[in-house]
LOPAMI-986032 format. One record per residue (C-alpha): residue number from 1; x, y, z. Coordinates in Angstrom, 1 decimal, m for minus. Layout:
// residues N
{node NUM; {X; Y; Z}} ...
//
This chain:
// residues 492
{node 1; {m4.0; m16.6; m29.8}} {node 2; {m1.7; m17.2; m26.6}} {node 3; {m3.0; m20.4; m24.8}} {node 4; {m1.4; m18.5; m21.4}} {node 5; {m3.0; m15.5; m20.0}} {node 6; {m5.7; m15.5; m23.2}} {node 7; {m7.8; m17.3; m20.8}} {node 8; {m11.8; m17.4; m21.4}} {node 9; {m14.4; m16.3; m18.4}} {node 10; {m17.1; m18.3; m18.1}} {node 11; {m17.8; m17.7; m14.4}} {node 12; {m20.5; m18.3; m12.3}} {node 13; {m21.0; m16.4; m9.1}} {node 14; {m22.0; m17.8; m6.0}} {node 15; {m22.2; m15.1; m2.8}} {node 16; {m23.0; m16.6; 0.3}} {node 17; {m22.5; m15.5; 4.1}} {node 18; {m22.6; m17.7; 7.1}} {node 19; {m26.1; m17.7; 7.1}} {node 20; {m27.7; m17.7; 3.5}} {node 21; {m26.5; m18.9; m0.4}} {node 22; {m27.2; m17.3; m3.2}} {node 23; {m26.8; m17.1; m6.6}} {node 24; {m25.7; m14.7; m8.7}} {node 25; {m25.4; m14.3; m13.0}} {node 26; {m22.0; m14.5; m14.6}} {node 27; {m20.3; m10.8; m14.9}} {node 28; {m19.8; m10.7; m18.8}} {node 29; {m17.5; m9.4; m21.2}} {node 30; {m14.2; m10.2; m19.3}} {node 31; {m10.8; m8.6; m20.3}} {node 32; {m8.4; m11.5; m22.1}} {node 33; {m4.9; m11.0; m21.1}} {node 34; {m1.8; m11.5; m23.7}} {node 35; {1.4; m12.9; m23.0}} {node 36; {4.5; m10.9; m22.9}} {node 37; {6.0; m13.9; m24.9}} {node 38; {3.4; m13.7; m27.4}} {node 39; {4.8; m10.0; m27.7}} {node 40; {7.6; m11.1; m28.3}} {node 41; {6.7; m13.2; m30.9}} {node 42; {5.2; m10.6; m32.8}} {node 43; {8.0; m8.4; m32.8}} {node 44; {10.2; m11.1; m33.8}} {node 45; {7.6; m12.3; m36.7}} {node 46; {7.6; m8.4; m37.7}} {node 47; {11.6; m8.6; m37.7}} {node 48; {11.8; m12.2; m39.8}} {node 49; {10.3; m10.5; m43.0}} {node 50; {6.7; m11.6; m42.0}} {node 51; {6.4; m7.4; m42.1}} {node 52; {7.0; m6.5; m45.2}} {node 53; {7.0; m2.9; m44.8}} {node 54; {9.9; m1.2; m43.9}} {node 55; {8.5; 1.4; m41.4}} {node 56; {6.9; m1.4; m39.3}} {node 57; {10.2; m3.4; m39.3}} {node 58; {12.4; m0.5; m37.9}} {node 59; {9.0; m0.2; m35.2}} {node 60; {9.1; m3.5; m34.4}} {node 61; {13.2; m3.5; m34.0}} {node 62; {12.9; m0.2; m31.7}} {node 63; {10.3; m2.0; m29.6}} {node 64; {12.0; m5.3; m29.5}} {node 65; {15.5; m3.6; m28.2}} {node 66; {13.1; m1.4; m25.7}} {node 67; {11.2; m4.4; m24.3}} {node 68; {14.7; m6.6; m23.9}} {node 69; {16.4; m3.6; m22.1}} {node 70; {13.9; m3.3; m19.6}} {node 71; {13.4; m7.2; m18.9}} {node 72; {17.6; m7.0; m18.6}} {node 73; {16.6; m3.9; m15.8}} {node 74; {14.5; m6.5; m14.2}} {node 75; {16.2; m9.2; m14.1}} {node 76; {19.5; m6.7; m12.2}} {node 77; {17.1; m5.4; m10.0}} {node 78; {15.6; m8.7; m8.1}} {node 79; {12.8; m8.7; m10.3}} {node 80; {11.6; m10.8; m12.6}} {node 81; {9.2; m10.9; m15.0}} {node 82; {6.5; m14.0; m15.0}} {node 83; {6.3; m15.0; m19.1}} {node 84; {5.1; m18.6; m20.2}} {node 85; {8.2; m20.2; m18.5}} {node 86; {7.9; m19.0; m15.3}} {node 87; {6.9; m21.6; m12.2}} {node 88; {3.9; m18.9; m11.2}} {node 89; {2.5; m17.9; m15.0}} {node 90; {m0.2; m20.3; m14.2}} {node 91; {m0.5; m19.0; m10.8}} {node 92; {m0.3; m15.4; m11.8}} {node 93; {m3.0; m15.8; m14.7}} {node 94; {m5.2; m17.4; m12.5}} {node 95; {m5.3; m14.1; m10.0}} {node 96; {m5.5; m12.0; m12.8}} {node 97; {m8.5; m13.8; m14.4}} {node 98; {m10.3; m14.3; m11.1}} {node 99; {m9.4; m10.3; m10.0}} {node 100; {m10.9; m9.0; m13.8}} {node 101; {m14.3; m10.8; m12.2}} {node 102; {m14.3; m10.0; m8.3}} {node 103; {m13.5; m6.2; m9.3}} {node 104; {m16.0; m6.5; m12.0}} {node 105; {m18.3; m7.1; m9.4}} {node 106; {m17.5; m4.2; m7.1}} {node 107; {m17.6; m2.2; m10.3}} {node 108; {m20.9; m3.0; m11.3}} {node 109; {m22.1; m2.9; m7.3}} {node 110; {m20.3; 0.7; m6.0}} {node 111; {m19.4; 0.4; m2.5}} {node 112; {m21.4; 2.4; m0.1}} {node 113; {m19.9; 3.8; 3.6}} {node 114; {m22.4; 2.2; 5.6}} {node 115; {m21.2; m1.5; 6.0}} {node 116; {m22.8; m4.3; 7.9}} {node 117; {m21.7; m7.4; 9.9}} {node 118; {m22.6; m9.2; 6.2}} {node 119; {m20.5; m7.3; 4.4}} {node 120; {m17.4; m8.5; 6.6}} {node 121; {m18.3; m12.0; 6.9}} {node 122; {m19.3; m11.9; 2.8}} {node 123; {m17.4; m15.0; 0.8}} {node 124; {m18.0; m14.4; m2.8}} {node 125; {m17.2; m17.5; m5.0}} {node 126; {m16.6; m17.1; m8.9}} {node 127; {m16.4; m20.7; m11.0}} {node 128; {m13.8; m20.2; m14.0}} {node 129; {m12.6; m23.3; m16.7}} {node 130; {m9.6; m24.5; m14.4}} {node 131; {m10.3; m22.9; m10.8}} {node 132; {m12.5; m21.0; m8.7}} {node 133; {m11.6; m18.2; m6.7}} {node 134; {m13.3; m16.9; m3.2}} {node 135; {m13.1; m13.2; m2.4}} {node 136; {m13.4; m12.3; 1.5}} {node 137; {m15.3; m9.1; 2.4}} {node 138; {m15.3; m7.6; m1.1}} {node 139; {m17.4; m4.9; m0.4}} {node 140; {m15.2; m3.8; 2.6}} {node 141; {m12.1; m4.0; 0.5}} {node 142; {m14.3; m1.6; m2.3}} {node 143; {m15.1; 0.9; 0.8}} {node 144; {m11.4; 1.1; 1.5}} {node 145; {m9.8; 1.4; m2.0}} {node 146; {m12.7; 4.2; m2.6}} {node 147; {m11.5; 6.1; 0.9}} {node 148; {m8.5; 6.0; m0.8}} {node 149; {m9.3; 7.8; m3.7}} {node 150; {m8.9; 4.8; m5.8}} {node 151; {m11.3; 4.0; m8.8}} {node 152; {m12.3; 0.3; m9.6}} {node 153; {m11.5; 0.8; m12.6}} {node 154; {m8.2; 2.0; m12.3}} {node 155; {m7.6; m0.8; m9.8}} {node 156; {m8.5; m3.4; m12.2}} {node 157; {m6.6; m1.7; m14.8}} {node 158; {m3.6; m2.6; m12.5}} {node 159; {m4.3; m5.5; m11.5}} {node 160; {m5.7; m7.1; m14.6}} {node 161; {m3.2; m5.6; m17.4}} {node 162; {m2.5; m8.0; m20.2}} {node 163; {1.3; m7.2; m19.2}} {node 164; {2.7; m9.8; m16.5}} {node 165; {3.0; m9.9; m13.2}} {node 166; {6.8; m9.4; m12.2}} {node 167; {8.2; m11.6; m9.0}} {node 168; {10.2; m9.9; m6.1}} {node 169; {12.7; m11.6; m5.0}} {node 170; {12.8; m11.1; m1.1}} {node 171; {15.1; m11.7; 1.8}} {node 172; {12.4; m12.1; 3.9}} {node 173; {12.2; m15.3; 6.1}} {node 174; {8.8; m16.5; 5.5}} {node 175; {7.8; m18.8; 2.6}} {node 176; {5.6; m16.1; 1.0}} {node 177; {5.7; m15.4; m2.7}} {node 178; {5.5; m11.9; m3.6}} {node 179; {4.3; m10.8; m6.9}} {node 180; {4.0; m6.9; m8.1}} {node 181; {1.8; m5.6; m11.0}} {node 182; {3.7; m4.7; m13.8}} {node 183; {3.1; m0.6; m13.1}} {node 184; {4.7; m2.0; m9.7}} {node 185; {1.7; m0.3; m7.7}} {node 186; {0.1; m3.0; m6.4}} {node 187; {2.2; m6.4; m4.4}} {node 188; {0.4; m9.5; m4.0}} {node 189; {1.6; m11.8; m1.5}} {node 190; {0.5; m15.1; m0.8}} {node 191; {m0.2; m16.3; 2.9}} {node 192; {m1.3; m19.3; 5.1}} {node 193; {m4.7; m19.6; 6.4}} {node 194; {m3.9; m18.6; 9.5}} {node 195; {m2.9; m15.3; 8.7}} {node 196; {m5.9; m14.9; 6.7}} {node 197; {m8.4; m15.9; 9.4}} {node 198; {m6.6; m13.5; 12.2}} {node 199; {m7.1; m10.9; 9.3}} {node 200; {m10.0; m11.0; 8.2}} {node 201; {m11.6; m11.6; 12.0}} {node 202; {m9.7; m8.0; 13.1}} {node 203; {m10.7; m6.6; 9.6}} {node 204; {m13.3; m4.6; 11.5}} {node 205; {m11.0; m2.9; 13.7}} {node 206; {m8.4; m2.3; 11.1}} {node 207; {m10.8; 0.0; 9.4}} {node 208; {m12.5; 1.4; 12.2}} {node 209; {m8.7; 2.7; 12.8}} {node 210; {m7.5; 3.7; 9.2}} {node 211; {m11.4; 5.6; 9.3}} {node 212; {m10.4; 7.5; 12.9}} {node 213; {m6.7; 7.6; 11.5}} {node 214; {m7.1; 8.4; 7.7}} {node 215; {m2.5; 9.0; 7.5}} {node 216; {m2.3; 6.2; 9.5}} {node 217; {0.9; 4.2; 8.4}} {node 218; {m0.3; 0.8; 8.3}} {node 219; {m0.1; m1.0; 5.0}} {node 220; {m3.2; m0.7; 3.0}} {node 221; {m4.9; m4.3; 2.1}} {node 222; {m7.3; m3.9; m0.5}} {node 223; {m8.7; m7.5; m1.2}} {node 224; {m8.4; m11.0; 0.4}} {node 225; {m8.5; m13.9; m1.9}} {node 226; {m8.5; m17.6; m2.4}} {node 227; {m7.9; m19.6; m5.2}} {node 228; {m9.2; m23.7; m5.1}} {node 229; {m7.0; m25.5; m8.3}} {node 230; {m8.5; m29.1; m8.6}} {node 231; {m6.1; m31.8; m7.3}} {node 232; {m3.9; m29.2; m5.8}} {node 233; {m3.7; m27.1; m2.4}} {node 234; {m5.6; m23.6; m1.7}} {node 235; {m3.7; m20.4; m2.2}} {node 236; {m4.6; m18.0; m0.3}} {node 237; {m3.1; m14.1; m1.1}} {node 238; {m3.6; m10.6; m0.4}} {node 239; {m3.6; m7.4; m2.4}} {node 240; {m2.1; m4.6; m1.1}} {node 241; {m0.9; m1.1; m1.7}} {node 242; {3.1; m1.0; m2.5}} {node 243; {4.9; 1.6; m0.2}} {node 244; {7.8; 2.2; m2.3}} {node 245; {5.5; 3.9; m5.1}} {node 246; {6.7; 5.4; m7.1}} {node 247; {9.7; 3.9; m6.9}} {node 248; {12.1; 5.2; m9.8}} {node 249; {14.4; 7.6; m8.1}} {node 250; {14.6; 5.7; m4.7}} {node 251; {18.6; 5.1; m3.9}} {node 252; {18.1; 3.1; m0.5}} {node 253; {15.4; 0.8; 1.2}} {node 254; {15.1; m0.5; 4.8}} {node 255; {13.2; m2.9; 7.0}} {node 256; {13.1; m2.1; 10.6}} {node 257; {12.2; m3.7; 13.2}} {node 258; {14.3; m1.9; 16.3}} {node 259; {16.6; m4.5; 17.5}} {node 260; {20.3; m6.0; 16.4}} {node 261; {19.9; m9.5; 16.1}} {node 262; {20.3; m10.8; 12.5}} {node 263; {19.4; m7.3; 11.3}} {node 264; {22.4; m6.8; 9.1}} {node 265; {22.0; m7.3; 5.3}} {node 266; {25.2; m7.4; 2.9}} {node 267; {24.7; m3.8; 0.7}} {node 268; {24.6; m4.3; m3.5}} {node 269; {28.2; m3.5; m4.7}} {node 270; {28.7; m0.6; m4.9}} {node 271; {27.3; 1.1; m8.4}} {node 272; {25.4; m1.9; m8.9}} {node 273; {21.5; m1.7; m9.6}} {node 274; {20.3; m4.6; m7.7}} {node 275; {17.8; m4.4; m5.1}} {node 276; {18.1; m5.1; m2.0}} {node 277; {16.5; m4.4; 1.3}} {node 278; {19.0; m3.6; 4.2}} {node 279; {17.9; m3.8; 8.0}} {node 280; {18.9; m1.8; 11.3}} {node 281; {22.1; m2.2; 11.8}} {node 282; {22.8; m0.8; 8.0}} {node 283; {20.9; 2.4; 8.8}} {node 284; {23.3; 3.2; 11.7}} {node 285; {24.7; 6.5; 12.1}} {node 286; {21.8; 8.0; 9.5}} {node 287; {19.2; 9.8; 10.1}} {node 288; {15.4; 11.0; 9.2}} {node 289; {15.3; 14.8; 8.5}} {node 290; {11.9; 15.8; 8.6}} {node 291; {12.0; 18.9; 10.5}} {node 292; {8.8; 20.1; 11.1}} {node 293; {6.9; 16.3; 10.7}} {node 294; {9.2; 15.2; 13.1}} {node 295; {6.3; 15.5; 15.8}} {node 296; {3.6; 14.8; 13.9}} {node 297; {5.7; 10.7; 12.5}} {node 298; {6.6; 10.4; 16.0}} {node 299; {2.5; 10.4; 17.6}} {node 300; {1.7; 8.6; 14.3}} {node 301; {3.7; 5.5; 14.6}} {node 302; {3.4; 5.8; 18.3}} {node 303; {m0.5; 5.4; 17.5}} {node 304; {m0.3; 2.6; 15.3}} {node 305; {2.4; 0.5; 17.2}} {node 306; {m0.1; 0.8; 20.3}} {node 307; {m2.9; m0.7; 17.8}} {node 308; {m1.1; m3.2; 17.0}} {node 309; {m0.1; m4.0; 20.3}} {node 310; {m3.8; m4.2; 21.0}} {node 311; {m3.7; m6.9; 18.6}} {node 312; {m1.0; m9.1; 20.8}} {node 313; {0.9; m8.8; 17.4}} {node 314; {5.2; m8.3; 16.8}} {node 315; {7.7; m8.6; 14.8}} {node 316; {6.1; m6.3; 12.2}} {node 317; {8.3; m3.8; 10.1}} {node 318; {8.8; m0.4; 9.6}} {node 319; {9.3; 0.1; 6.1}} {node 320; {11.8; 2.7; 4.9}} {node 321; {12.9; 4.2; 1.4}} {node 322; {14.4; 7.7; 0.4}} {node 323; {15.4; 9.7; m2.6}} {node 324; {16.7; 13.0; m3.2}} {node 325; {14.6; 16.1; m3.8}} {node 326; {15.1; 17.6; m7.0}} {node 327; {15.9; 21.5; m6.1}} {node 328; {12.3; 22.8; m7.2}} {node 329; {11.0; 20.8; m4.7}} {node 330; {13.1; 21.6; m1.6}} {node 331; {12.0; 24.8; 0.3}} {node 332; {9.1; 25.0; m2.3}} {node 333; {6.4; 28.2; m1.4}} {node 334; {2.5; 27.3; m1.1}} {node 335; {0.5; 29.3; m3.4}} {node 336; {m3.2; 29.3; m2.1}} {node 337; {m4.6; 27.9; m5.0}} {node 338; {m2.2; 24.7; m4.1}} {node 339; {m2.9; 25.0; m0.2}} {node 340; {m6.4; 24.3; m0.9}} {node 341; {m6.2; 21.5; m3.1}} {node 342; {m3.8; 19.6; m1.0}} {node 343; {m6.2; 20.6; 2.2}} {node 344; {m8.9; 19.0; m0.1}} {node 345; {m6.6; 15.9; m0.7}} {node 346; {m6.0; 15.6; 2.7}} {node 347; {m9.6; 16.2; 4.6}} {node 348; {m10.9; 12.2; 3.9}} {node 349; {m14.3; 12.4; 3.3}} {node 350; {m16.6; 11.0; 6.0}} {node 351; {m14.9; 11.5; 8.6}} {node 352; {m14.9; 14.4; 10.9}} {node 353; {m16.6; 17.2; 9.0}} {node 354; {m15.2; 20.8; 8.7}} {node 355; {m17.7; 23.2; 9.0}} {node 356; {m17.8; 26.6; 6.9}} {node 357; {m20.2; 29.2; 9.1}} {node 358; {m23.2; 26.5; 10.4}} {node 359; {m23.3; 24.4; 7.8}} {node 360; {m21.5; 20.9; 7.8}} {node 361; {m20.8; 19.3; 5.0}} {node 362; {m18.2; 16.5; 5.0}} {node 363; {m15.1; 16.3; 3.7}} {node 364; {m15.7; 20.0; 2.7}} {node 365; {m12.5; 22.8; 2.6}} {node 366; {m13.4; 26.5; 3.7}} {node 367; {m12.9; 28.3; 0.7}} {node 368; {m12.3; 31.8; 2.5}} {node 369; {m8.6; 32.3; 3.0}} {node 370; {m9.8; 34.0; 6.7}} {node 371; {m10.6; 30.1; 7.9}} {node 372; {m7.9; 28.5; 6.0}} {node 373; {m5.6; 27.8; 9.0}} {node 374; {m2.3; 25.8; 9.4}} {node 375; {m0.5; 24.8; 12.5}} {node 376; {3.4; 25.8; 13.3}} {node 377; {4.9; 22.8; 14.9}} {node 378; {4.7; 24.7; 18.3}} {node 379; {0.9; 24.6; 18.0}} {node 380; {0.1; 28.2; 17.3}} {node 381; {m1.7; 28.5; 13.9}} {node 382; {m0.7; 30.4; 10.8}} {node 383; {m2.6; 32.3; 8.7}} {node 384; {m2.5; 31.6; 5.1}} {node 385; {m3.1; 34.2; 2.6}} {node 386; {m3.0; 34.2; m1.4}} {node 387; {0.1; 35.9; m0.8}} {node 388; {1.6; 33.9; 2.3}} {node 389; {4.0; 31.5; 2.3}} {node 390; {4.0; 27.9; 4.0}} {node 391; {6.2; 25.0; 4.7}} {node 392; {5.7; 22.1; 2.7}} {node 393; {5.1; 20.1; 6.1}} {node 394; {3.5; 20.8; 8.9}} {node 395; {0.0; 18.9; 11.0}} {node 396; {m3.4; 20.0; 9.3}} {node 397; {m5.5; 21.7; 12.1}} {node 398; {m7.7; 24.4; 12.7}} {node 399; {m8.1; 27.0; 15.5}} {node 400; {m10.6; 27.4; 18.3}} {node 401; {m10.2; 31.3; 18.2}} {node 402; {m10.6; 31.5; 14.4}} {node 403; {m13.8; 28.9; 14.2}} {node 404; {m16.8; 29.9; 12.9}} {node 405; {m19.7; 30.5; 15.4}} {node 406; {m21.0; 27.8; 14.6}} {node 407; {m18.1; 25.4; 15.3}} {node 408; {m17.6; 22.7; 18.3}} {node 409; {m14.8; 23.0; 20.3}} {node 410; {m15.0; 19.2; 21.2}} {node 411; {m15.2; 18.3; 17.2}} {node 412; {m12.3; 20.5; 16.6}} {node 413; {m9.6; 18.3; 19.4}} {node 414; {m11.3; 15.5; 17.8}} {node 415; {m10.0; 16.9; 14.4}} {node 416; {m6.8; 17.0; 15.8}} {node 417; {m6.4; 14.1; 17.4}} {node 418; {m7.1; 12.1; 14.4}} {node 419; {m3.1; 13.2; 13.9}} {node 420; {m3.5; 14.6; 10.4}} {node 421; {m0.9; 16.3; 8.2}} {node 422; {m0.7; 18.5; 5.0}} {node 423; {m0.5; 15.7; 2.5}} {node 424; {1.4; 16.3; m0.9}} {node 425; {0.7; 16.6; m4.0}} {node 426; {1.8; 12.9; m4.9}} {node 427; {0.6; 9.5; m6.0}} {node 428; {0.3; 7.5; m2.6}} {node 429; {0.6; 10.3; m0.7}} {node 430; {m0.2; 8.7; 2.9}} {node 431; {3.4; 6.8; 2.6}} {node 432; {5.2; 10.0; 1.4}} {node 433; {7.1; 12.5; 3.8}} {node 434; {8.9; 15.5; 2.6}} {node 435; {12.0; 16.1; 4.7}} {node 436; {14.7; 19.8; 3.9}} {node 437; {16.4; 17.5; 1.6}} {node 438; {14.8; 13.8; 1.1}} {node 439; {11.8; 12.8; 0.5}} {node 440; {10.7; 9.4; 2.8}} {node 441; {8.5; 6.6; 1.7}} {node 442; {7.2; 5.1; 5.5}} {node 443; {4.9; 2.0; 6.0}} {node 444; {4.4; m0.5; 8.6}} {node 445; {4.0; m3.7; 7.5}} {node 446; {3.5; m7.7; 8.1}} {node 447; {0.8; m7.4; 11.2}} {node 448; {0.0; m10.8; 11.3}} {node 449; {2.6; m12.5; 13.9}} {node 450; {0.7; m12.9; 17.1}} {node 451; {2.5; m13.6; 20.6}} {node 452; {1.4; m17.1; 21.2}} {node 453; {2.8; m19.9; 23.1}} {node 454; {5.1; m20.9; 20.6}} {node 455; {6.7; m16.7; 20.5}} {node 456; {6.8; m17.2; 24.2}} {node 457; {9.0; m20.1; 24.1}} {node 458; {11.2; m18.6; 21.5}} {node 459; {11.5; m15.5; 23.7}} {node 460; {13.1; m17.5; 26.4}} {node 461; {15.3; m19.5; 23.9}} {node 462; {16.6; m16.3; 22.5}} {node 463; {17.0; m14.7; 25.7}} {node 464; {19.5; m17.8; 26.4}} {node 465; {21.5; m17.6; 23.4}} {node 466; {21.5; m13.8; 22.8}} {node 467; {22.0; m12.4; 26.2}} {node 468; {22.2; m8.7; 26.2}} {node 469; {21.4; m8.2; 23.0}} {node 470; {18.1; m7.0; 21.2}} {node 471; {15.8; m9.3; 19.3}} {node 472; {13.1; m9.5; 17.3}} {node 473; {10.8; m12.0; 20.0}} {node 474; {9.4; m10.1; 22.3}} {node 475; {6.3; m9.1; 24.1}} {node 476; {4.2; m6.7; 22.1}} {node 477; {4.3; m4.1; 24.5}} {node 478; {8.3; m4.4; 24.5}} {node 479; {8.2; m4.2; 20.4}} {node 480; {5.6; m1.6; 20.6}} {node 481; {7.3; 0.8; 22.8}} {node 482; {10.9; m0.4; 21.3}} {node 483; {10.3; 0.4; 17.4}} {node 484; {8.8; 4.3; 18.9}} {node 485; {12.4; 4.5; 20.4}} {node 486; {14.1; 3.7; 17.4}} {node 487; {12.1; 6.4; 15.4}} {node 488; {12.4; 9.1; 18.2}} {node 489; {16.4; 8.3; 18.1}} {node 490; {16.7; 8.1; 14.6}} {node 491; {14.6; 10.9; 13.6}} {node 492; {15.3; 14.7; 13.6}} 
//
């Protein structure tokens, strides 16, 4: 057995809020994770002669040369993977050993909608053999990941894999470490406790907006954590959903922030497979062609900058990938079988209900083509028929004169004021635009910079030694209103 990730779970569970302790039995059977060295060593024992068989040597060969080619991809692309000889395998098997129990504990308590002033403040400490680890809110991050459409189970799956974490290399000037889950779905990032506190006191907010907003932009945090080593520091790290997923056919990535100073990155040579994440002034002269979600990206990200700005927060990015359409997906027809599934996909249950005749039922889709309705970008509505065609974009709505009797004209502008659109049919479809031609992956991420003192003095010191020019320091209501001019110039 691998004395890495093989690591036994004997927890104990304390959950306590501010107010009470309490006490809770151990969550048993936990998953052990392998070591991709330990892999290795197999397929190497197989190819020494310790297989005798000949089949299983030429399987153990293939799978040896297929593993090493795809470490090799890694290790060209700014990512590498953790194994036993890593500086964060510890680290990494610690999260992975203390997630297996929190999400354990989410799985065998489902998250309900209706959350209370406990459930925010919740701190859920799990003892293991070398560490404990503290999970923040867990039953608001469970009500989130469920809105999402995400199982615990499949989120676990992820996390808590026996294969190992791979390590991102960023360009990014904080002293984060960023980790991604081998499937590459998920990134953990670590963060001071500053950040953490600012989070988790605005967590209420943040999901009282992705719940009135359910496309909004803003990166997705699933779970807040901390991990207590003895003799060592605290790390504290978030989970949250990658915005580059899938990523296997994206050709180009960006990080913008609307301004000029020190936003140029040196590009990968060319025909070279490394990643790396360029910045404003390498997107200049390009463009987003979306078309017909032109309107409905520009009111989105005007809505969440203005959030944010509510939160006296800058410097945050707008994250940016594309990748070619393959040519059965450009210009591709609706059939009405798929307009109602991706209606379905994209009505969040609990939220504003859609009504069918007088009854409401939540999160429900008309089934009659008659009330199936889809807005031009002009705001007139188009029927949808079995035989009708639609654009593959377009802003989910439905119209007052086609309503059933029984329907609310003050619900319906509610229903489209939440700014929703037609989402595809796509893993982590909230981050996925379909342009003529490209499809766009779109996030906005690292909310935690408030304006404080200290920004307001690096303002002014900026101001001195770049005069004229744009920055990154400014007033929130400046970097609010300055990254909505960069998409509205650099959009079409």
């Amino acid at each position: 057995m691998s004395s890495g990730c093989r690591l036994t779970c004997d927890t104990h569970t304390h959950t306590r809020a501010r107010t009470h302790t309490q006490t809770e039995p151990a969550a048993a059977n936990r998953p052990a994770f392998t070591s991709t060295n330990h892999m290795e060593m197999e397929m190497s024992a197989a190819a020494s002669g310790l297989e005798t068989s000949g089949h299983r040597q030429c399987s153990g060969t293939v799978k040896r040369r297929r593993w090493g080619g795809l470490r090799q991809q890694w290790k060209l692309l700014g990512l590498f993977e953790i194994d036993q000889q890593h500086e964060f395998y510890s680290l990494t098997c610690m999260m992975k050993e203390g997630l297996a129990a929190a999400t354990q504990s989410t799985t065998d308590n489902a998250p309900t909608n209706e959350l209370s002033d406990d459930d925010f403040r919740l701190e859920t400490t799990q003892i293991h053999k070398d560490f404990t680890m503290e999970t923040f809110a867990g039953p608001v991050f469970a009500s989130l990941r469920s809105s999402l459409g995400m199982t615990e189970q499949e989120y676990q799956q992820s996390l808590c894999s026996e294969n190992c974490y791979l390590q991102f290399i960023s360009n990014s000037k904080s002293k984060a470490d960023f980790f991604l889950t081998n499937d590459k779905r998920f990134f953990l990032k670590t963060q001071n406790k500053r950040e953490i506190k600012f989070l988790l006191a605005n967590l209420k907010i943040y999901i009282e907006h992705l719940r009135k907003y359910p496309h909004s932009l803003l990166v997705k945090f699933l779970g807040v954590h901390r991990i207590k080593i003895p003799h060592r520091r605290k790390k504290y790290f978030i989970v949250m959903q990658s915005v580059f997923y899938p990523d296997d056919r994206i050709n180009a990535r960006y990080d913008i922030k609307g301004c000029e100073v020190s936003r140029w990155t040196e590009p990968a040579p060319e025909g070279s497979q490394i990643i790396v994440v360029l910045k404003d002034l390498n997107f200049e002269g390009q463009f987003i062609t979306l078309d017909q979600q032109r309107p409905w990206l520009l009111r989105q990200v005007e809505i969440d900058t203005h959030f944010l700005r509510r939160l006296n927060v800058l410097d945050y990015s707008l994250l940016l990938a594309h990748q070619p359409l393959h040519q059965d997906e450009r210009h591709q027809s609706l059939s009405f079988a798929t307009l109602i599934m991706r209606t379905k996909k994209s009505v969040n249950p609990g939220s504003s209900p859609v009504h069918t005749g007088t009854a409401a039922v939540p999160g429900a889709v008309p089934e009659d083509d008659s009330t199936l309705l889809l807005s031009d970008i002009d705001g007139g509505c188009l029927k949808q028929s079995q035989a009708g065609d639609a654009s593959s974009g377009g802003t989910l709505q439905t119209c007052a004169e086609h309503a059933g009797p029984g329907r609310d004209a003050a619900e319906l502008q509610d229903f489209r004021a939440q700014n929703r659109r037609l989402l595809p049919n796509l893993k982590n479809p909230l981050h996925v635009i379909d342009g003529p031609e490209q499809r766009y992956f779109i996030g906005i991420i690292d909310i935690f910079t408030v304006y404080s003192c200290k920004k307001r003095l690096e303002h002014l010191w900026k101001r001195l030694r770049h005069p004229g020019r744009s920055f990154s320091t400014v007033s929130p209501q400046t970097y609010c209103l300055r990254l909505c001019s960069w998409v509205q110039d650099h959009t079409k």
